[in-house]
C-alpha positions as CSV (number, residue, x, y, z in Angstrom):
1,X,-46.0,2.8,-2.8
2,X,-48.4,4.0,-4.8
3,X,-52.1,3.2,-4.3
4,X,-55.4,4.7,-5.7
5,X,-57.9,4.6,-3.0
6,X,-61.0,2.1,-3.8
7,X,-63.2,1.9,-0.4
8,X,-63.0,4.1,2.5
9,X,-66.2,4.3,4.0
10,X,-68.3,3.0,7.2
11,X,-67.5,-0.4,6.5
12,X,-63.6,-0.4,6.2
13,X,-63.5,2.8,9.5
14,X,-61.8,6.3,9.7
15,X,-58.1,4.5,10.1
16,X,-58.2,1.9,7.2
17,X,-58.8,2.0,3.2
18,X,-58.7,-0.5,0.6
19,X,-56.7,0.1,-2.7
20,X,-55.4,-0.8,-5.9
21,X,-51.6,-0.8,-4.8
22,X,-48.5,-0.7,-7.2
23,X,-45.0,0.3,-6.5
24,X,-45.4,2.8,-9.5
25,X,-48.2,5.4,-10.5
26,X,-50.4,3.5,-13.4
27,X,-52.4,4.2,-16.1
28,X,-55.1,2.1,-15.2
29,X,-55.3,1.4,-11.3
30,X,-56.7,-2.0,-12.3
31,X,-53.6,-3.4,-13.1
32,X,-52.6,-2.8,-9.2
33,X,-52.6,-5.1,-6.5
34,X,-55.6,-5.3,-3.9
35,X,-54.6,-4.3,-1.0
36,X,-55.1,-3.1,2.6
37,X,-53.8,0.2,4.5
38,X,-54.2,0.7,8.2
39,X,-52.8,4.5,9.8
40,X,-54.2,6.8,12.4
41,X,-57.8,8.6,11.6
42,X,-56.1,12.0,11.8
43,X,-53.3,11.1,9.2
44,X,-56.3,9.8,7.2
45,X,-59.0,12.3,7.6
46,X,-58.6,14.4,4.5
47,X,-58.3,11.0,2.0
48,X,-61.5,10.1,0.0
49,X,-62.6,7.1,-2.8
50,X,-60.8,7.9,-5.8
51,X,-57.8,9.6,-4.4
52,X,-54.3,8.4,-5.6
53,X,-52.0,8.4,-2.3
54,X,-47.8,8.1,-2.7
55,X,-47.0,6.2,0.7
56,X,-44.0,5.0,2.9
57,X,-45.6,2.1,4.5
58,X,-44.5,-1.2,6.6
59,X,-45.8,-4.6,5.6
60,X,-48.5,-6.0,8.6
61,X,-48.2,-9.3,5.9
62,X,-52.0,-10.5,4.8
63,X,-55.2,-9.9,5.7
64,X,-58.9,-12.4,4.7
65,X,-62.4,-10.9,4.8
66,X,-65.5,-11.6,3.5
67,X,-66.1,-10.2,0.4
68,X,-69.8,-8.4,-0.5
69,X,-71.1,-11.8,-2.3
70,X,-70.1,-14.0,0.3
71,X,-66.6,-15.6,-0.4
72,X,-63.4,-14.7,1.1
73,X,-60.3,-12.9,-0.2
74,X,-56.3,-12.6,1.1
75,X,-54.8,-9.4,0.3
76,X,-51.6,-7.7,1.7
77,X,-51.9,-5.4,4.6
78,X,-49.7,-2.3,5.1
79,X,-49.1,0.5,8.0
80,X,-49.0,3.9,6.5
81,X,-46.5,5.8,7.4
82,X,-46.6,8.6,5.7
83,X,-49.1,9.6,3.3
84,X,-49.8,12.2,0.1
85,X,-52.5,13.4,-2.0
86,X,-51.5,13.1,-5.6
87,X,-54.4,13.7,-7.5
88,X,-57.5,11.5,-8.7
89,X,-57.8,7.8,-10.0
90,X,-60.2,8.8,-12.9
């Protein structure tokens, strides 16, 4: 899978990122779906916002939080299992 990383910061922890997931690289990272990835803090450390990441992952199935304005959101949750730098989102 390929994801370009959209929040990984304080509020998501050192083990979990959001993305805009696809199973191809895209043009625009828009287009992707959503989506939640959960792996160790050491297999993460290195990762940053903006990074595009090629993955093997497992589905965990769906996840619901509480968006920043209040309402609530499903997306699909994935284990990472192995993870790779492969360049920027912009």
């Amino acid at each position: 899978m390929w994801a370009c990383i959209t929040q990984f910061d304080a509020a998501t922890g050192a083990d979990t990122f959001r993305a805009d997931a696809a199973p191809k690289r895209l043009r625009y990272w828009f287009e992707g779906d959503n989506s939640l990835f959960v792996g160790s803090a050491t297999q993460l450390e290195d990762f940053v916002e903006d990074d595009v990441a090629v993955m093997n992952v497992t589905s965990l199935g769906s996840y619901d939080y509480e968006t920043t304005l209040g309402g609530n959101i499903t997306v699909p949750m994935f284990s990472v299992d192995r993870i790779t730098r492969r360049g920027s989102c912009a």
